[in-house]
N, C-alpha and C positions, 0 to 999 in steps of 0.2 A: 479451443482457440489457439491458434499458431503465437508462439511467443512475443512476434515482432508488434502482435497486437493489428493485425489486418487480417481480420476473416475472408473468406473463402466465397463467392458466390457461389449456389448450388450447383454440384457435380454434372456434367452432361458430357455428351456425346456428338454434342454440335458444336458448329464452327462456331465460334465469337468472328465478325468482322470488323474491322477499325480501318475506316476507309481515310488519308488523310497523305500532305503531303511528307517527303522525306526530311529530315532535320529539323520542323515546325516543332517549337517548344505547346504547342497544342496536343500534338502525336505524343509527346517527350514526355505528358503527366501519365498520358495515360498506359504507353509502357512500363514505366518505370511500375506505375501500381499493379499493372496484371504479372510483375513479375514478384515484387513484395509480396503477392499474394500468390501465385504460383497459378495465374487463371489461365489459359490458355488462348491466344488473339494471334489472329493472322491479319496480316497488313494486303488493303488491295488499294490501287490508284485511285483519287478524289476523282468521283464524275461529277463535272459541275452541273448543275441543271437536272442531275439525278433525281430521281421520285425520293420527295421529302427531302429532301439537301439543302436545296435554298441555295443561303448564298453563306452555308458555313463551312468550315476551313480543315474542321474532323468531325467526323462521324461514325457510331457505333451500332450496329445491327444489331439485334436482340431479337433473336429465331424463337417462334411464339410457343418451341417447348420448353423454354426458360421463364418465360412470363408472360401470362395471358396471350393474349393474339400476337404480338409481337411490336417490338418498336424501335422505333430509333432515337437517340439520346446525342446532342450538337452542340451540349455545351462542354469545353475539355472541364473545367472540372469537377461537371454532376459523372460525366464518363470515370474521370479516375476514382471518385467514389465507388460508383458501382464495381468499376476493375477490383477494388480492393475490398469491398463486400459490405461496403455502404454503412448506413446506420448500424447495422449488427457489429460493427467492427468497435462500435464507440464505447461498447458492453463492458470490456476489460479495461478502459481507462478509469481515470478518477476523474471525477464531476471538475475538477480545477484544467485537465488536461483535454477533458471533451469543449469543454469553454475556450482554452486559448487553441486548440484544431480550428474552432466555428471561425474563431475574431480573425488568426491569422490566416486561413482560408479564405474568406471571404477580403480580407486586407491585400490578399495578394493578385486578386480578380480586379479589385477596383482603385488601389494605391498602386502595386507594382508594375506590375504587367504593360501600363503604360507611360510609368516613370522609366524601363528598360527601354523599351520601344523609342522614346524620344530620345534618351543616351544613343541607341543606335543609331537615328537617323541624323542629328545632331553631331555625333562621335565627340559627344561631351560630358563627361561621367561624372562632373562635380556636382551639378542638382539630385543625382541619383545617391551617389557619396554622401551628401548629407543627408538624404530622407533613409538611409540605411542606420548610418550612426545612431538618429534617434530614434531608432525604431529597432529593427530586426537586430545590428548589434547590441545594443543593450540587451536586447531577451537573451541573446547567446551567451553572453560572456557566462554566466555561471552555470550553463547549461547544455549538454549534447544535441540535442534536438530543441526544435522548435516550440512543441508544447511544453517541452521540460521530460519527464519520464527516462527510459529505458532503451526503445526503440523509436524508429523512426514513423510520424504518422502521415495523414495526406496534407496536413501543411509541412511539412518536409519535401514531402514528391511535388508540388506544386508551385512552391518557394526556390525550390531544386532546379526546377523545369524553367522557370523564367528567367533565373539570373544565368541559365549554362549558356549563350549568347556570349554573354563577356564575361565570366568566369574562366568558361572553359578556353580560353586562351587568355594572352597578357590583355590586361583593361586599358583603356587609354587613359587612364589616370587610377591610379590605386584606391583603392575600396578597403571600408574598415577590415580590421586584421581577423575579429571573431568570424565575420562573415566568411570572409576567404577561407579561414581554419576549419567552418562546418561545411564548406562546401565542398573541399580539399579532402573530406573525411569521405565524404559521401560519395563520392566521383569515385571511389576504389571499392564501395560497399556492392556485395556481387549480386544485390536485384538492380542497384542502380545502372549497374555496369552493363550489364542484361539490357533494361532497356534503352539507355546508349546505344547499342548496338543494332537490337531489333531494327530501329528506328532508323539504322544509317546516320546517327546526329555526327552532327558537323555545325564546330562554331560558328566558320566562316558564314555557311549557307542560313543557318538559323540567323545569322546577326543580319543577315540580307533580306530576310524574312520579316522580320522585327522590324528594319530601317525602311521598308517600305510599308508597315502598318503607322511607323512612327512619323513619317513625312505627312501622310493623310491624319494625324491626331496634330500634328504640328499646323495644315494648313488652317485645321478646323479653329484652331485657337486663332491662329491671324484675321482668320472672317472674323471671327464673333469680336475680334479687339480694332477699337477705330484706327486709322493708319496714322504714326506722326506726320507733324508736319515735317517735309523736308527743305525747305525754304530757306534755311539757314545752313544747307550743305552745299558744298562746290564739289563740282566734275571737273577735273584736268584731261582731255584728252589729245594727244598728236599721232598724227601720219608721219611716214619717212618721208623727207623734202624727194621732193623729185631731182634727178640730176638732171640739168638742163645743157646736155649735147645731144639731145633726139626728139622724135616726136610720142605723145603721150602713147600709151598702147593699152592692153585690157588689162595688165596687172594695175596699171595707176590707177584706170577707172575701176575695178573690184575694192584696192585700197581706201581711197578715198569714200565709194559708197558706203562699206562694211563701216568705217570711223563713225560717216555722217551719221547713217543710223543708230548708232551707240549713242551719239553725241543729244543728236534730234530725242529720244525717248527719253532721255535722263532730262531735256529741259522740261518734255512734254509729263514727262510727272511732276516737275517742281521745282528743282535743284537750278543751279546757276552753275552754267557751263561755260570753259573756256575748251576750245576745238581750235587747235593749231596745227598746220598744214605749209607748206611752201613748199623754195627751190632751193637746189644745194649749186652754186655756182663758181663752183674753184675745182680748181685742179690742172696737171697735164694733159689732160685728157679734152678738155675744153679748150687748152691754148692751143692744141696740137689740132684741135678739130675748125678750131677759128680763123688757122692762117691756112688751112685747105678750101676754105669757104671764101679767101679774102676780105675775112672780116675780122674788127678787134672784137675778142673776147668776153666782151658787156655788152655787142651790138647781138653776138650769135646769143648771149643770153635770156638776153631783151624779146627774140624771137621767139626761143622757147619757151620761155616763160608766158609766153602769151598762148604758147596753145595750151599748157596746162590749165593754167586761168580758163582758158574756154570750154576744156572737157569741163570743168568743174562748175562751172555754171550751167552748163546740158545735163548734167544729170542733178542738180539743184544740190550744189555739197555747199552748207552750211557754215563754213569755217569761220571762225570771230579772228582770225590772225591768218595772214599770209604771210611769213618770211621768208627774207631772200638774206642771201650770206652774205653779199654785195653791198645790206646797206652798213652804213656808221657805227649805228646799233649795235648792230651785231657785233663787227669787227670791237665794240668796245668791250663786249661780253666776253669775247675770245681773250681779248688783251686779260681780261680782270680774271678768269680761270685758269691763264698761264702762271701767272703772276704768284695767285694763290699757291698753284702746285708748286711753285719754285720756290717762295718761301716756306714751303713744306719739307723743302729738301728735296722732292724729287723728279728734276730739273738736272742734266746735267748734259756737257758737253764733248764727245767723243766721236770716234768715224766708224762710219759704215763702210765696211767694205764685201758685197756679195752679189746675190741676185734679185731683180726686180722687177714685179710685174706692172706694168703700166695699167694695164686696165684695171686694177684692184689699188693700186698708187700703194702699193703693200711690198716691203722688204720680203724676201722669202730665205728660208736656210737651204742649205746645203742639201741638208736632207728631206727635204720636202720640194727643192728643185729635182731634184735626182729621181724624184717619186714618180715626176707628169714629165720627165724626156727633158726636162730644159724645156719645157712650153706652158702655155696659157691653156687651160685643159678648157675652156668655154670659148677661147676667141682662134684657140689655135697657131695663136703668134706666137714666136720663142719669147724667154725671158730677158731681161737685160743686165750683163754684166756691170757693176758702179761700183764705184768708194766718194766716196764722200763724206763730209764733216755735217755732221747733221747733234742737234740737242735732243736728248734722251728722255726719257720717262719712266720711275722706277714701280714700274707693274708688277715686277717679282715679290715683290714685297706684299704687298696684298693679295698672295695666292692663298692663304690658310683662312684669312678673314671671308674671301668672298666663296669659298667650298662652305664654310658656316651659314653663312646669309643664304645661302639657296638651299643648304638641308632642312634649316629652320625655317623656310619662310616659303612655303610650297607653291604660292599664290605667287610668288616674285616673277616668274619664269613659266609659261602656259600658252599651250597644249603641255601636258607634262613629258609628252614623249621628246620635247623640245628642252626641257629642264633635265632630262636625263642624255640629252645628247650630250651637255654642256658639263654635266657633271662628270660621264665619262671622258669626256677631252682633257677635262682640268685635271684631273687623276693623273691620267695616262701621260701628259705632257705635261711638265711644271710650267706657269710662265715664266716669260720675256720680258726684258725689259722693252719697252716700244720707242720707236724712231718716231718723233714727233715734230720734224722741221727739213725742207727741202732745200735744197741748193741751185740744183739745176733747170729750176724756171722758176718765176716772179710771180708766176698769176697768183695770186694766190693773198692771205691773210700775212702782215707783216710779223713777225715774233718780236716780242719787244725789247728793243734794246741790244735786237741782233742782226745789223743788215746785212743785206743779200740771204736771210732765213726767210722764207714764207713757212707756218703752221700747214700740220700734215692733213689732209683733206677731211680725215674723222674728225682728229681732234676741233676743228671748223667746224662740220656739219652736226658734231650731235649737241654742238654748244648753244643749236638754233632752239633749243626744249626751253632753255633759260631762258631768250633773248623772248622768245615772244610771251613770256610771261613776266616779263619789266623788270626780269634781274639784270645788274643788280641792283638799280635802281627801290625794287622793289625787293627786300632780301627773301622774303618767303613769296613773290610773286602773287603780291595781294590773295593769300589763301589757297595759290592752285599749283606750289609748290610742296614735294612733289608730286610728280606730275601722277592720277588714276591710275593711266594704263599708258604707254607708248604703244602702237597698231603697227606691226613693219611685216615684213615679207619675210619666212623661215630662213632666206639665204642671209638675209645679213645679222642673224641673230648673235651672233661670236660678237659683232662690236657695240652692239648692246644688253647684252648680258655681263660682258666681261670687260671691254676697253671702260666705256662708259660708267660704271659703276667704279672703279679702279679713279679715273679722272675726279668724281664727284666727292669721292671719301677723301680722296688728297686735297679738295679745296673748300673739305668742310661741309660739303651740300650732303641732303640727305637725297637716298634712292627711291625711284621712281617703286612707285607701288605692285607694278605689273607691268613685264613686257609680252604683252601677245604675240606670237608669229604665226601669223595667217600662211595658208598653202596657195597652190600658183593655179591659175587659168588654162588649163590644157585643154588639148584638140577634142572635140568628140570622141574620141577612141582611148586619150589618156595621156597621148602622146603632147611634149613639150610643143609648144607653138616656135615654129622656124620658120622664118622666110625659105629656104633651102628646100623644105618641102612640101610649102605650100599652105599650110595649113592653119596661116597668122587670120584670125578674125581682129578686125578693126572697129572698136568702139565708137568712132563717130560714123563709119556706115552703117552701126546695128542703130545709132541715135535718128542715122535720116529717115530709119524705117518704121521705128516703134516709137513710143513713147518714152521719156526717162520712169516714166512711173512704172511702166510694162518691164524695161532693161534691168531696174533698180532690185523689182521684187525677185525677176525669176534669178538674178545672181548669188540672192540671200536667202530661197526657200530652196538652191537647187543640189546644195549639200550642207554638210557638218562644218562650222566654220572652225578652221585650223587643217581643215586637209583639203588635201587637191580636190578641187572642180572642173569638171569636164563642161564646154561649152557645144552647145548644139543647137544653133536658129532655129531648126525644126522643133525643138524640143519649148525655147522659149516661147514660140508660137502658141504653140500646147497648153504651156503653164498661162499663159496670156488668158486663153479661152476661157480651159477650165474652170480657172479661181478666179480673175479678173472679170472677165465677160459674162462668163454665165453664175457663176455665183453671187460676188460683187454688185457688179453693174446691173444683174435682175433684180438681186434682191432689194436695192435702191427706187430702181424705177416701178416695180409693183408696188412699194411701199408707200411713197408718195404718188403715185396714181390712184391706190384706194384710197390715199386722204384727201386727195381732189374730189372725187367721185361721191365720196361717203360722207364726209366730217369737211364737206366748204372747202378743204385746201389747208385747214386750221388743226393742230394739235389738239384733239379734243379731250373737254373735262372728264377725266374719270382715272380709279385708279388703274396703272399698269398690272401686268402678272412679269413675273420673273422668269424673262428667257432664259438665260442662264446669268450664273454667279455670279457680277461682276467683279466682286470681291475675291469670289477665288482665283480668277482670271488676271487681276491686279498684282494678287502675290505672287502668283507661278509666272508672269511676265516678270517682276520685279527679281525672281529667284533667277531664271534663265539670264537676265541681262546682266547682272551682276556675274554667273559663272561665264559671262561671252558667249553665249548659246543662242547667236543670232538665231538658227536656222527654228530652233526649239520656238523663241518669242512668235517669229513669222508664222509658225504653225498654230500657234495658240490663237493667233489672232484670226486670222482664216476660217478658225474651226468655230469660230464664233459665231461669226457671220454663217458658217453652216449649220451651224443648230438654230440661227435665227430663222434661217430658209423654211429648213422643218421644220419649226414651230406656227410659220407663217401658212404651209402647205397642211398641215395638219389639222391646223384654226380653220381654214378656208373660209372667210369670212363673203366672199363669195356665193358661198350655199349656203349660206345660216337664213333660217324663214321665219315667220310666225311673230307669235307675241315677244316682243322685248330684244329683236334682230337689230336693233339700229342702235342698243346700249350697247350689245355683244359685239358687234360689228368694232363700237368706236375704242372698247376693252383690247383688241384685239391688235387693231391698227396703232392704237398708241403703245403699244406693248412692241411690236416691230419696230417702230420709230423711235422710241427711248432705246433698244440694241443695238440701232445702226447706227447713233449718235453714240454709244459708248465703244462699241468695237472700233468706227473711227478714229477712236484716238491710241488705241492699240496697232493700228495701221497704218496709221500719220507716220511712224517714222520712218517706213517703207517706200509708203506711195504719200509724198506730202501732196501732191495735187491733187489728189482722187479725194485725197479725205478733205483738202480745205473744199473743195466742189463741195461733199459731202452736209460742211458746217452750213453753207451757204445754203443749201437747197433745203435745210432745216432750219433757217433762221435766226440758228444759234450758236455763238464762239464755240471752239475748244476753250477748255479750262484746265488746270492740271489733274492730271491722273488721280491723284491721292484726294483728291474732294469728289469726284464720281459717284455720284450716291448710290445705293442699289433698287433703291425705285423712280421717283422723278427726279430726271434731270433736264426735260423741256419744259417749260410756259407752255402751259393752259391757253390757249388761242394764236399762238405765233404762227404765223403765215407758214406753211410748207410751197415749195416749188418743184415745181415735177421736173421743168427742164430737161435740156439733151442728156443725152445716156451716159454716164459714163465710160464706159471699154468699147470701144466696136469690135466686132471678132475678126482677124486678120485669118487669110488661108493661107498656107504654103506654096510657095512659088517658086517658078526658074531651076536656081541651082540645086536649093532646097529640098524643091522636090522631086529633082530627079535623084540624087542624092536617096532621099527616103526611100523613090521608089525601084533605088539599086538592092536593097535591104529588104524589101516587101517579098511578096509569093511571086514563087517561080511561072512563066507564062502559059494561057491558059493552055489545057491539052497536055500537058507533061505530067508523067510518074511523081511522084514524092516519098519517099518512104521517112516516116517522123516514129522519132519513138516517144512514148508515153500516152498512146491514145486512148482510146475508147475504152472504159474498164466499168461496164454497167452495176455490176456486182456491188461496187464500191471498197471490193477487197483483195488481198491476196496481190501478185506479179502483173506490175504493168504487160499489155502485150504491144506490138506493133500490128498497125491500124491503118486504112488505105485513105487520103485524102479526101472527108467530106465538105460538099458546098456549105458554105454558113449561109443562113435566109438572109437576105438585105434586112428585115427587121428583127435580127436577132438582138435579145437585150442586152446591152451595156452593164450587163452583171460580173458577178465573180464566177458565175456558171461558166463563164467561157474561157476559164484558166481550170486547167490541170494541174491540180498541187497534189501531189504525192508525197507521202512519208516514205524516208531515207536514211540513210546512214553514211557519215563521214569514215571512209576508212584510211586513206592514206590523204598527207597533207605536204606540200612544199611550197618554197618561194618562187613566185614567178620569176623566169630570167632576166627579164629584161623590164620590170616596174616593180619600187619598192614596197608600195603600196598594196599590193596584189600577194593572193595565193593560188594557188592551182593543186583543186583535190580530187578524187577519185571518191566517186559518188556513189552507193550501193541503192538502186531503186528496184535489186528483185526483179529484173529485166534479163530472158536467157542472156542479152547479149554481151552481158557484162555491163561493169560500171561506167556510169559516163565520166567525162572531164567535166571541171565547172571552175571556172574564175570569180573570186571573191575578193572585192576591197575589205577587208576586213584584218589588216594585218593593224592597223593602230588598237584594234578593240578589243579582239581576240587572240590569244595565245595561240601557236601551234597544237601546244599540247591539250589544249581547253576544247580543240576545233575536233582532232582523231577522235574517234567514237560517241562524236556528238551524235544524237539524234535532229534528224531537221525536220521542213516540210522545203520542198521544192517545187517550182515552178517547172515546170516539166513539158511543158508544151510550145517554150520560148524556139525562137528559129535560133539554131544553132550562128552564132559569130564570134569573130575572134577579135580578144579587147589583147593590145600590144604584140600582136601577130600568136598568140597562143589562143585555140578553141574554144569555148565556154557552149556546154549541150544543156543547161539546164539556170535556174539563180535559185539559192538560197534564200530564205525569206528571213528575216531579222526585224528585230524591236528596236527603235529607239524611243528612250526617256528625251523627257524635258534637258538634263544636263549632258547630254550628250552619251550617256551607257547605252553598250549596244548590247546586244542577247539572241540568240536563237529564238524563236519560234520551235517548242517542243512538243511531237505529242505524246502520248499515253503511254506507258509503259505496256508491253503486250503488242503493241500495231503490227503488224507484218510490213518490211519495207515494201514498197508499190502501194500498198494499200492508197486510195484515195483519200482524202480531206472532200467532206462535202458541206454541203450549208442545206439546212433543213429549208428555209424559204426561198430558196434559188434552187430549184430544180432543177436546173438545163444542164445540156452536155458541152463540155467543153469542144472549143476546136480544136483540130489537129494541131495546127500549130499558127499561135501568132501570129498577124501579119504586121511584120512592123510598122508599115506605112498606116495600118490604121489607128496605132496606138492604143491599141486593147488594153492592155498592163497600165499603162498612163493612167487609162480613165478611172481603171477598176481601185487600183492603188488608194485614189481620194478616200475611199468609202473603206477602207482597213483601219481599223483603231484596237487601243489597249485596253481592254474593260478596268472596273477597277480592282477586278479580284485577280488581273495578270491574265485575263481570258482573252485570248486574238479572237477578233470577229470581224466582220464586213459587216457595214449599217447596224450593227448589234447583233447579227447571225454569229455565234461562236463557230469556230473551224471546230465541225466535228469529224469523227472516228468510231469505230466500232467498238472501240475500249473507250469511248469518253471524248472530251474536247481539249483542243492542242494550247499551251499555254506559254506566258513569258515566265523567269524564273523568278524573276522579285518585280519587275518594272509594273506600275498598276496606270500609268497613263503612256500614251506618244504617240508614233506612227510605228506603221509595221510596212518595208518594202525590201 
């Protein structure tokens, strides 16, 4: 027996295999023991769906000249047993030492491993921290190992294995000292080291590992535990006021909706919502616009304020407050936080004399005139030379305090690539004190007790968050001070992260909880919307065409909320069909048609079966909303209602015969109709119309989210209504779709040459392929995309969009790599992106997004919170190699035709398995080495 007290499996001459992912603290036991034990194990790629695999996460092959016929072994730690020579090894201890191996062996299977797990996904080590203390540190302190003894045994390798996640780098909160000390010891012991290394471990990757096993042992707990009541919690939300010298445009209508919806799901689960919204109506810029109109100043505002009021009532925005700057109110809220800061001291009276932009009502320096020519770098106009006696605000002063509050408070300031812009400005530029009062016009907020001062247009406008929450009348704003979240637009984020906060501290208020800055509405191609070149879409001609409920959804399912969104009628269209009309709206109307048909028109008695979870569907909505993960909640809801479909297609209650057809039948029907009444209310804050339709034509209110039960929630006998359909399907028209079909296949009769065709093989170098006809009833599958396995090899920024990359693509094609444009500069690193492995869409028509080429798209994962990820596959693929689906047999087309929206369609039917498996309808992306996977993400979409 080897000293360390780990015997040896018997001698061979055959491979050992350990099939498992890289840095998985599964893989991590059972290195570490083939090396304690000196066994010999070769690592190959996890195939999921492998013969006997299942759905476990490592696995060990045992070639049947080692043990009988042979077999395979899926639990890590009956494998690191055997790695280290199993029972036989137990020979050299003492009966006190084989005892505490069993207890804490098996303690660290059922107590640890997913006490870690939730530390990770959590990133909260203080529950872990205490079940360590009374436990594992106590045995340690008078002890080197875990059983006690000499060397180290397999509750060492396994105790080892779970905590190297956050041991092996700094923890987010400090863990008992003996702990760290035997781990600290171990980490440099040379089998432990060894298998470190075999394995590739990496804390990062392992603690990503863990925090996606620890999210799914997290949601399980929130099922199984009933939900509070939150009835006793208040939502504070506001919009940026509108400034009222123009007419509404799509950035107000995206603002505004993105709020309501936030606003609408927080009532529709429980809570008691204040949703504050208005006009910002002061300034130069309105006096100067007032006397070009021959109008005064309250009359030109009067106007526009009335067309905002009207977008916001077209697209049904909820707001419980409208302010205007204009009223009393207000002006008395202003008086009452001037005041404050003055007796704060930081108030005072001094001239200005520099540059000043008009459009921005903003002082500028010297050196940041000097930067943009002496001009307005957005309006183009030069700046304006002034001095002037203007009262000051000493902002400098609160530079050190407010760099703390945003290190510490990561939630303050989000998208965080938003909290790190601001962070670097504040660094790099110390503040200013700020100009807080005007001279040379009147419009404007009186300063008190300073005539001919009007208050500078911020300091006015962001004092409207108080006013409509009845300070100061009310000092904490009857509970909804302060405020949730403020919802504004990324460009004005500098006066709300940093003026506004600065203002609040000085008058005593406390700071808003979160300021979101949402991204902007651009052209279909990415490009800024400009009158100049054409490209302005108008929110109330998209109203006179579609629905608000059709406008509302596709703006909030059509990207990542916090970055730019591309609009495209053609595309709205689309999303209308797909998910509104034919999913939606059918599944609605078959469902209450078989209850007409079958069950009277009545909710029949019996029990339901469970389409899906409601409860898990409640928490991962309630988690998405809370991280602002509009587009994540919209998706969950959706998918709902898709697995209702399935479930209803599947049932087919339609062909059911024979004895006991009419029980099954009404099992089946009322199990549809309790899903479609609960995903409703998941989609109420979307589409409020479609879903109040929805309560109606099921004869039953909404109620709040958090009482939703997971079996009945209709009455037994209540009248169903079939009623008109929800969604009509719209086609594309006019500009539309000439538009689209500028973009589609070239006319008939002409050459094409497309690279990434035809590759029957399913292996090896894409080739170039001659344009085949697709059959008019070719299926609407993933068969009809070309995804090939790739390689990133070179990576830069696009010139001209900050958003964008532009990479050089290796698909094993003689003719070299293609170009491809990817939005993925928020999510991915440059350096994360070079030698990534992908899968690519390889058969897209080549177009160019911001006038640079894109030949191919990268496919990526998103979570619920918004993590994006490659789509990886198998180690070993060859680039070109195909991506195929075992139940979709067909051949791809040559190439896409945009105008028919192939990709669109196919896209719906892509999901994240829960083991990180990409599949379409449940087909995993396979590969000849295995199937292609996310790296930690276990649920979202993939496009």
């Amino acid at each position: 027996m080897p000293s360390d007290a780990l015997s040896r499996p018997p001698a061979t001459t055959v491979e050992l295999q350990l099939a498992c992912r890289s840095a998985d603290v599964r893989a991590l036991k059972a290195t570490i023991a083939a090396s304690l034990a000196g066994t010999p194990v070769t690592l190959v790629p996890m195939v999921k769906g492998g013969e006997g695999y299942g759905g476990s996460q490592v696995v060990l092959r045992v070639p049947s000249q080692l043990k009988g016929p042979g077999m395979l072994l899926s639990d890590a730690n009956a494998i690191a047993r055997y790695l280290c020579g199993g029972v036989h090894a137990q020979s050299s201890l003492g009966s006190s030492e084989r005892w505490a191996t069993e207890r804490w062996t098996e303690w660290e299977a059922m107590v640890l491993a997913p006490a870690v797990a939730v530390a990770c996904a959590s990133k909260d080590c203080d529950a872990l921290g205490a079940l360590l203390s009374a436990t594992l540190d106590a045995q340690l302190s008078g002890a080197s190992y875990v059983a006690g003894g000499s060397a180290p045994t397999l509750a060492d390798v396994v105790i080892f294995s779970s905590l190297y996640p956050l041991l092996a780098t700094t923890p987010a909160a400090p863990l008992p000292t003996a702990t760290v000390k035997w781990f600290t010891a171990l980490a440099v012991h040379a089998a432990f080291a060894a298998g470190c290394t075999l394995v590739k471990a990496s804390a990062t990757t392992a603690a990503s590992l863990c925090a996606a096993e620890g999210q799914v042992l997290l949601l399980e707990r929130m099922c199984n535990a009933p939900p509070a009541d939150p009835s006793g919690e208040k939502f504070g939300i506001t919009t940026a006021i509108n400034y009222a010298n123009g007419v509404p445009h799509m950035g107000h209508a995206y603002e505004a909706i993105s709020a309501d919806v936030i606003a609408r799901y927080h009532r529709a689960y429980g809570r008691t919502v204040l949703f504050q919204t208005g006009a910002d109506e002061h300034g130069q810029k309105i006096a100067e616009a007032a006397e070009v109109a021959g109008m005064t100043p309250i009359a030109l505002c009067d106007k526009y304020v009335a067309a905002f009021q009207d977008l916001n009532r077209r697209v049904k925005i909820s707001n419980d407050v409208y302010n205007r700057t204009t009223s009393d109110v207000h002006k008395r809220a202003c008086a009452e936080l001037f005041n404050r800061s003055k007796a704060a001291g930081d108030i005072y009276l001094d001239t200005y004399e520099g540059w000043y932009n008009v459009r921005e009502e903003t002082f500028v320096t010297e050196t940041e005139a000097a930067a943009t020519n002496y001009m307005d770098t957005v309006s183009g106009k030069p700046l304006k030379k002034m001095k002037e006696q203007s009262y000051f605000f000493k902002q400098s002063r609160y530079q050190q305090q407010l760099v703390a509050h945003i290190e510490q408070h990561p939630e303050f300031i989000q998208p965080a690539r938003r909290r790190n812009e601001i962070l670097a400005r504040l660094r790099e530029d110390p503040l200013r004190d700020l100009s807080v009062s005007r001279t040379t016009f009147d419009w404007g907020i009186q300063v008190p007790d300073a005539p001919g001062h009007v208050l500078y247009v911020w300091f006015d406008a962001l004092t409207n968050y108080l006013t409509g929450a009845g300070w100061p009348d009310a000092p904490d704003g009857d509970g909804f001070l302060p405020a949730d979240v403020h919802i504004i637009g990324k460009d004005i984020i500098w006066f709300h992260c940093v003026i506004w906060p600065c203002m609040l501290w000085s008058s005593g208020m406390p700071l808003p909880k979160t300021v979101f800055g949402h991204g902007f509405v651009t052209a279909q191609d990415g490009q800024k919307m400009s009158k100049s070149i054409g490209n302005v879409v108008d929110p109330l001609e998209q109203l006179a065409k579609y629905s608000s409920d059709s406008f509302r959804y596709y703006l909030m399912r059509n990207g990542v909320y916090g970055s730019d969104i591309p609009f495209s009628e053609s595309n709205l269209v689309y999303v209308h069909n797909a998910d509104l009309a034919d999913v939606l709206g059918n599944l609605v109307h078959r469902a209450t048609n078989l209850c007409d048909k079958n069950c009277e028109g009545i909710v029949p008695v019996c029990t339901p079966e469970a389409v899906f979870d409601i409860s898990a569907l409640r928490i991962q909505t309630e988690t998405a909303m809370k991280a602002f993960a509009v587009q994540s909640a919209c998706e969950l809801a959706i998918n709902a209602v898709k697995e209702t479909n399935k479930y209803l297609t599947d049932a087919a209650p339609w062909a059911v015969k024979g004895e006991g057809a009419a029980a099954r039948k009404a099992v089946i029907i009322r199990s549809t109709l309790e899903a479609v009444y609960a995903a409703a209310h998941f989609l109420a804050p979307f589409i409020p119309d479609a879903a109040a339709a929805v309560f109606e034509k099921l004869g039953t209110p909404a109620v709040p989210i958090w009482k939703l039960q997971r079996g009945e929630n209709l009455g037994s006998g209540v009248a169903v209504c079939v009623g008109g359909i929800l969604f009509a399907k719209h086609e594309v028209e006019g500009e539309v779709a000439a538009a689209a079909a500028a973009s589609g296949f070239e006319a008939e009769g002409k050459s094409s040459k497309v690279k990434g065709g035809d590759n029957r093989s399913g292996k090896g170098v894409a080739v170039i392929a001659k344009k085949k006809e697709i059959a008019v009833d070719a299926p609407l599958d993933v068969s009809r995309l070309d995804l090939r396995v790739a390689t990133v090899i070179k990576v830069w920024r696009h010139p001209d969009a900050e958003k964008l990359y532009v990479e050089s693509v290796d698909l094993g094609e003689a003719g070299g790599a293609r170009q491809v444009v990817s939005g993925l500069v928020d999510h991915i690193t440059e350096s994360e992106m070079v030698g990534a492995r992908v899968v690519v869409v390889a058969n897209m028509k080549p177009s160019k997004m911001r006038g640079v080429e894109s030949q191919a798209m990268v496919l990526c994962g998103t979570g619920p919170d918004g993590k994006t990820e490659f789509v990886v596959p198998p180690a070993g693929v060859p680039n070109g190699e195909r991506v195929v689906f075992s139940t979709f047999p067909g051949e791809p087309d040559d190439v896409l035709n945009p105008k028919k929206k192939v990709f669109e369609a196919v896209q719906t039917g892509f999901e994240i398995l829960s083991d990180s498996t990409a599949a379409f309808k449940g087909c995993p992306f396979g590969t000849s080495q295995g199937t292609c996977r996310l790296t930690t993400l276990t649920a979202g979409s993939i496009k």
